[in-house]
BABA-367036 format. One line per 2 residues: number of its first residue (from 0); their letters; for each residue x, y, z of C-alpha. Coordinates in steps of 0.001 Angstrom, whole numbers. Layout:
<atoms>
NUM = a = X Y Z; ...
</atoms>
This chain:
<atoms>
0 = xx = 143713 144493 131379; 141949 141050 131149
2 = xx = 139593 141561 128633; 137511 139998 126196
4 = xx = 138541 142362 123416; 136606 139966 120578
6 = xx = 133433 139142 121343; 131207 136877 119397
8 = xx = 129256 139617 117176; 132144 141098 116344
10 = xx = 133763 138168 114975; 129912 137815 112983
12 = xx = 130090 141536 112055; 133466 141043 110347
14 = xx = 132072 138278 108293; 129276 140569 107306
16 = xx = 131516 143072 106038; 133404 141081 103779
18 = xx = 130214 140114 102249; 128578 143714 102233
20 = xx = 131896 145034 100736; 130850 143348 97590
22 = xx = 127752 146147 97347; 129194 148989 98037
24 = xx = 131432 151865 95575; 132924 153832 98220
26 = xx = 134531 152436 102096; 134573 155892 104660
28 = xx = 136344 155017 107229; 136016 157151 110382
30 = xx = 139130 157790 112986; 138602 159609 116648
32 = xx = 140921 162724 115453; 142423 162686 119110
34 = xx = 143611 159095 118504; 143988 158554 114921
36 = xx = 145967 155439 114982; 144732 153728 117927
38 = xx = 141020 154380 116974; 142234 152389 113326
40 = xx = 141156 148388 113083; 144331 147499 111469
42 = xx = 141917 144652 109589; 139919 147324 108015
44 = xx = 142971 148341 105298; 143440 145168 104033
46 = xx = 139618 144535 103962; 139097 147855 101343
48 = xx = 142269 147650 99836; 140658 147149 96488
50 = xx = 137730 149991 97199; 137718 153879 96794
52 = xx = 138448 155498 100516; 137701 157888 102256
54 = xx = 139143 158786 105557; 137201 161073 108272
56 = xx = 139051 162608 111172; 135973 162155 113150
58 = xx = 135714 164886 116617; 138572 167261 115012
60 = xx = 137069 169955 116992; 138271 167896 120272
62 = xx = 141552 167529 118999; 144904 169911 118860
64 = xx = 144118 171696 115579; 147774 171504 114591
66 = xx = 148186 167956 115075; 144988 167519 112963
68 = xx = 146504 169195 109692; 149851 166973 110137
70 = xx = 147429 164167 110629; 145691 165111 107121
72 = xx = 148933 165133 105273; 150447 161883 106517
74 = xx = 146683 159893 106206; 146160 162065 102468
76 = xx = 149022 159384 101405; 146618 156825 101404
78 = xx = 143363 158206 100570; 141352 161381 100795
80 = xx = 141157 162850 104330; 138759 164802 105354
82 = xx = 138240 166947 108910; 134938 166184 110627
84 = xx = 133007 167133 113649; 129413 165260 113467
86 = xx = 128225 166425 116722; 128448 169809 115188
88 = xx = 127817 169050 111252; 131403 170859 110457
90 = xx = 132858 168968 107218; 129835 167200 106565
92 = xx = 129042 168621 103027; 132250 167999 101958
94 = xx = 131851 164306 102351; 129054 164583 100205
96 = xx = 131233 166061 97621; 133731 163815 97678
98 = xx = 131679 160617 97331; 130216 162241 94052
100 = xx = 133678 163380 92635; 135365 160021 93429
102 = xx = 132677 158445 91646; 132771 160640 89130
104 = xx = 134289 158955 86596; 132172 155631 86803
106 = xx = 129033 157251 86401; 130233 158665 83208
108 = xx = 131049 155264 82048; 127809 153886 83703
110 = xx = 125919 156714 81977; 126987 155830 78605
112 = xx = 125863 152281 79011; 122296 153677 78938
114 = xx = 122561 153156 83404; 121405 156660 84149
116 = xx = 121595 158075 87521; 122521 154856 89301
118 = xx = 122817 154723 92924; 126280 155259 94836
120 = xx = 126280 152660 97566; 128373 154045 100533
122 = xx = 129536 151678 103281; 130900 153269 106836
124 = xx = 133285 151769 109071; 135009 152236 111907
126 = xx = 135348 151173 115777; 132760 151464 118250
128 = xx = 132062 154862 120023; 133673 156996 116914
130 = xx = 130691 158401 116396; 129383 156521 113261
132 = xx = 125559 157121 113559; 125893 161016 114624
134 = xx = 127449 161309 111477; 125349 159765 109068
136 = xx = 122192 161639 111212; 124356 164902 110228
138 = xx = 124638 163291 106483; 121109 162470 106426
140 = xx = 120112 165525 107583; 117533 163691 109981
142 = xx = 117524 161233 112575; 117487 158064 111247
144 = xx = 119843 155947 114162; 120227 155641 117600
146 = xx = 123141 157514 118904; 124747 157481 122396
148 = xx = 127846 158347 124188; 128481 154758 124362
150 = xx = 129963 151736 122461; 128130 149307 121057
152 = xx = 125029 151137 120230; 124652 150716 116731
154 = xx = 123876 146735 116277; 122848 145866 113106
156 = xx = 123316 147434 109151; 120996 149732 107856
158 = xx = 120874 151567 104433; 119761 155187 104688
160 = xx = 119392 157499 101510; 121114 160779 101862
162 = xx = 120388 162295 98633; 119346 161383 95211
164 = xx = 121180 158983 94350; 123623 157570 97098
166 = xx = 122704 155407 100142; 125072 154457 102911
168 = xx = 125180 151362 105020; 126221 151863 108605
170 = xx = 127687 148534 110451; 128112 147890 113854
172 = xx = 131605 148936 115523; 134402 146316 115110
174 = xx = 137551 145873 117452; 140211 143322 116919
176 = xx = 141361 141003 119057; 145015 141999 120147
178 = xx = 146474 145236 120538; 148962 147072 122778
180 = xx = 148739 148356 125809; 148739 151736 124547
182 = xx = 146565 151439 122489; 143953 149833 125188
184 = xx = 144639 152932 127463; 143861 155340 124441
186 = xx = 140501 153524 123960; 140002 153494 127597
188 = xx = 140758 157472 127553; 137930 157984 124981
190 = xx = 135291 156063 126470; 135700 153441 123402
192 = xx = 136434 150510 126098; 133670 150744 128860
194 = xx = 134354 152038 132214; 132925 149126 134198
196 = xx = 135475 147095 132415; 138809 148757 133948
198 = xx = 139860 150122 136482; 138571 154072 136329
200 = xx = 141024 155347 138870; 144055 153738 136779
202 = xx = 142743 155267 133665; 142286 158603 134989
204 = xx = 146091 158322 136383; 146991 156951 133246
206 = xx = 145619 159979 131409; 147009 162945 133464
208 = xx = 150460 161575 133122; 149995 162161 129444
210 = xx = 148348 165611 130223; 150999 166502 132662
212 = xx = 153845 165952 130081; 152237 167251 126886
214 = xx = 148833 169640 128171; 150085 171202 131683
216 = xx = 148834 174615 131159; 144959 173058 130196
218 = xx = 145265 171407 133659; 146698 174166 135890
220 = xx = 143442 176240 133621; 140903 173872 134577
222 = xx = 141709 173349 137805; 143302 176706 138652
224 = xx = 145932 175164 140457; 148804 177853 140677
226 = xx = 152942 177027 139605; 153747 176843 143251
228 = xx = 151105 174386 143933; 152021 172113 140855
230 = xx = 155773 172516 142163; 155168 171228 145208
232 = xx = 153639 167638 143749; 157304 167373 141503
234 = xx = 158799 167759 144862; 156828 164345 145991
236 = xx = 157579 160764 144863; 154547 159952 142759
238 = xx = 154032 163431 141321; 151081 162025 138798
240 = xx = 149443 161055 142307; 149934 164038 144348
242 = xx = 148611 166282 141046; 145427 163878 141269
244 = xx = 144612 164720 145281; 145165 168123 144323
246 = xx = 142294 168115 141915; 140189 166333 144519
248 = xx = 140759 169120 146664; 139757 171837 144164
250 = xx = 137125 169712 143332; 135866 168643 146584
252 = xx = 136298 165219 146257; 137362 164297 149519
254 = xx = 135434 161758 152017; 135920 161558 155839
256 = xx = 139122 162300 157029; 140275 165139 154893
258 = xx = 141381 161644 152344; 140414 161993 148429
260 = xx = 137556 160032 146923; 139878 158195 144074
262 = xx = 136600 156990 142459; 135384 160620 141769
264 = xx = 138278 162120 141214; 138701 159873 138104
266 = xx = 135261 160437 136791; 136107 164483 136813
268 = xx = 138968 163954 135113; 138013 161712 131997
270 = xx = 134717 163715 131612; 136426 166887 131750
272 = xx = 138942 165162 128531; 135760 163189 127004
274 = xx = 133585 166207 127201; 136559 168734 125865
276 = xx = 136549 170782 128909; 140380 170176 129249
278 = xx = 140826 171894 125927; 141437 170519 122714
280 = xx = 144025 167207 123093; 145260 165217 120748
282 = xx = 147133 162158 122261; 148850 160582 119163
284 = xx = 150931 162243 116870; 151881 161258 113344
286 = x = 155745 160663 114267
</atoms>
């Protein structure tokens, strides 16, 4: 995994931060609720230490729902955690809500200095591919940014108004530059690091491993592969393998010679996770 994990802009979009951080009441910082900790810039904490939080579970909806309530208590130690799904709005409001009753206090104080109604400045973080700008659309209630099932979409900062009196300013994604090999795969999983940068048939193997041990039933389910099918891959030497050209045969992803098509059989697999057709996963656990 030879990659440049720090590119230029994101060393530039760091700097901006620190500077922008000196606007802004309120840091949200959004997680990918399947990979809470590996979807975390660890710089980010000890940038807003000194800032009001608040911390969105971002995609709960593709995520074990049990996992996502033990995730809520262990993150609700450090700030208030709330349960989001922007794609489908769910939780939205309740950001809303918070923001004003965080800021509730100030604004009293502000008030009584003769500042009346001033404006909540709102500043959202978080890595690329999270799914930042489908958020603050939802939040905005219109479509104010450019949102794709890709990283690095969202390129520059941009205030947007999303009610009366607060405004939020959206920055681009920000990795950092070393981090584990598990965590790498995890971004890899969720489309965070881009395909055409790894190896897409490792990834895919990779990820049914983890499936295999932890989500068996979802893949037997999707692929209706039957117990004495997945029995007979434990009876091989690389099992993980063996499960993989037995999706390519449900599948039909075979080329000449009755031999699997590696390449496709990958893509089925992390679309099927990415696009939640594997059921809802959660691949880190607060342990």
């Amino acid at each position: 995994m030879n990659i440049n994990w720090y590119p230029g802009h994101m060393a530039k979009t760091k700097k901006q931060i620190i500077e922008d951080l000196k606007l802004v009441d309120i840091v949200i910082e959004l997680l990918d609720a399947r990979i809470p900790v590996s979807s975390r810039n660890p710089n980010l904490k000890e940038l807003t230490k000194n800032k009001r939080r608040i911390i969105l579970l971002n995609k709960c909806d593709l995520a074990d729902e049990f996992t996502n309530q033990k995730w809520v208590e262990r993150l609700s130690k450090e700030a208030p955690v709330i349960l989001a799904d922007s794609s489908s709005g769910k939780g939205i409001e309740k950001v809303v809500k918070k923001i004003d009753e965080l800021m509730e206090e100030e604004m009293e104080k502000q008030a009584k200095r003769g500042r009346i109604n001033k404006t909540i400045r709102v500043m959202v973080l978080g890595i690329p591919n999270v799914g930042k700008s489908s958020f603050i659309n939802r939040i905005a209630k219109k479509s104010t940014m450019e949102v794709a099932n890709r990283p690095g979409v969202t390129m520059k900062k941009q205030w947007i108004r999303i009610g009366k009196n607060q405004e939020l300013l959206d920055t681009p994604g920000i990795l950092w530059p070393k981090f584990s090999e598990e965590v790498a795969l995890n971004l890899a999983f969720t489309g965070t690091i881009k395909d055409d940068l790894l190896e897409r048939t490792e990834i895919a193997y990779e990820l049914l491993k983890i499936l295999d041990k932890k989500y068996r039933n979802n893949i037997l389910e999707r692929y209706k592969i039957s117990n004495e099918e997945i029995v007979e891959t434990e009876k091989q030497k690389n099992h993980i393998y063996e499960l993989m050209k037995l999706i390519a045969k449900k599948r039909g992803a075979l080329i000449a010679g009755g031999n699997i098509d590696d390449e496709k059989t990958a893509r089925i697999i992390l679309d099927d996770f990415r696009n939640s057709k594997l059921g809802r996963i959660s691949l880190e656990e607060p342990n």
